[in-house]
C-alpha positions, 0 to 999 in steps of 0.5 A: 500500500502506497503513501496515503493523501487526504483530502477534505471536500467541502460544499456550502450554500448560502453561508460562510464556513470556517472550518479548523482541523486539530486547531489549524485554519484549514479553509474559509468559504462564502457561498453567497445565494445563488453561487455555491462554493466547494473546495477540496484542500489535501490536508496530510500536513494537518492531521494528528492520526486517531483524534481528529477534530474538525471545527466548523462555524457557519455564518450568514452571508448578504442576500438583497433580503439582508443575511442569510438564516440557519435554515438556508444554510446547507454544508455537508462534505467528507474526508477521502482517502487516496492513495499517492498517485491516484487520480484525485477527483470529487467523490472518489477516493476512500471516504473516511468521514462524512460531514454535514450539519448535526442532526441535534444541532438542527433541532436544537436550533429550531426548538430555541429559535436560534440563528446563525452563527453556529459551531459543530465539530466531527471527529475522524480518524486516520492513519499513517499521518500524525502530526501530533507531536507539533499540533497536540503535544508540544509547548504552546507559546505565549510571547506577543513580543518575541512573536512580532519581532520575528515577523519584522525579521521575516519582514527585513528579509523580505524587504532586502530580498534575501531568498536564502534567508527566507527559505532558511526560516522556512525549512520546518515547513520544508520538513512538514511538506516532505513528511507528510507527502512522502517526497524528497527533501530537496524537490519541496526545497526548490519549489519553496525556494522558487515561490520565494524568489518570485515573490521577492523579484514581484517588486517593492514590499508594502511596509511593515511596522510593529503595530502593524502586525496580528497575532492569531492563536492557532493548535492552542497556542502552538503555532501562530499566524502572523498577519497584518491587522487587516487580516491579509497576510504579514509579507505582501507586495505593494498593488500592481496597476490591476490591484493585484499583489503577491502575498505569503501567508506565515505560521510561526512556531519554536523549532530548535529553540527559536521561532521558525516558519512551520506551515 
């Protein structure tokens, strides 16, 4: 049996889904009426073997009518198994979970009058692919200032267009990637060194102050994603004449005693 890929495929109607995996921001989808959305991320680097929770919030989304209700909401999906190298498409692959709204939730909702927003978790299992020793078990860490001054550092890499240093910080990620794929080391490497020379040569970086950057708690604490304060991700590059700019979203947590990039 070869190498296993996971896959989370997502359906949503009328609402917004924001769905966690073992803690980690896996995916945000708005559907607005009239327009469903799905997605269909692998999501080996985030999974933690016999325990995995998934953590869904649904929210309303704007109609011409004003936000959507609980009961326009539609969200159901599942988490598939294939094998490396099989052709991945919707609704093949070995289903190991199904997901959809709670039965008990929907009752719940209706006996109380309740609306949207509402949360509800699954749990799966799986094998071969377990990350728990940085999602579950490690450390947290609870240092805001050493957090921000390592985003000023990736910052100043950026800035002075250092694709060495840059891909030097992100080498726990390299490390991830290969782990959970099951692909060599120095493939992951360039690919990751290519996506970071892009960005550098894409042209000036938006500044970045202290004040600038957003902490966001992820696997409790374990790792956090450094951000700017708008939401959007801490290194980007100034809008081009269409509006459109380059951006590299950062998970940081301890690694060897000092703070990397780790997703």
């Amino acid at each position: 049996m070869g190498h296993p890929i996971y896959h989370l495929e997502v359906n949503v109607e009328r609402c917004r889904a924001d769905v966690r995996l073992n803690g980690f921001p896996i995916l945000s989808l708005a559907a607005p009426p009239g327009v469903p959305a799905t997605f269909a991320p692998p999501i080996n680097p985030w999974l933690v073997g016999e325990l995995n929770i998934l953590d869904v919030t649904l929210s309303s989304v704007d109609e011409p009518g004003g936000p959507t209700s609980f009961s326009d909401a539609r969200f159901s999906g599942s988490v598939r198994r294939f094998e490396k190298g099989d052709v991945v498409a919707p609704g093949e692959g070995t289903r190991v979970a199904e997901l959809g709204i709670p039965s008990e939730l929907i009752e719940e909702v209706r006996e109380q009058g309740l609306e949207l927003p509402q949360a509800f978790t699954h749990v799966f299992e799986n094998d071969v692919i377990d990350f728990s020793d940085e999602l579950s078990d490690a450390a947290p860490l609870d240092d805001p200032g050493a957090l921000v001054d390592y985003a000023l550092r990736l910052d100043e890499l950026a800035t002075r267009g250092d694709v060495g240093g840059l891909l030097a910080e992100h080498e726990p990620k390299v490390r991830a990637w290969v782990r959970a794929y099951d692909e060599p080391y120095d493939a992951f490497a360039q690919s990751l060194r290519d996506e970071l020379a892009a960005f550098v040569a894409a042209g000036p970086k938006e500044p970045l102050d202290r004040s600038d950057v957003e902490l966001v708690s992820c696997c409790g604490g374990r790792i956090w994603e450094l951000r700017r304060r708008d939401g959007e991700a801490l290194l980007r590059t100034e809008p081009d004449s269409e509006g459109a700019r380059m951006q590299l979203p950062i998970y940081a947590a301890m690694r060897d005693g000092r703070l990397r990039v780790v997703r």
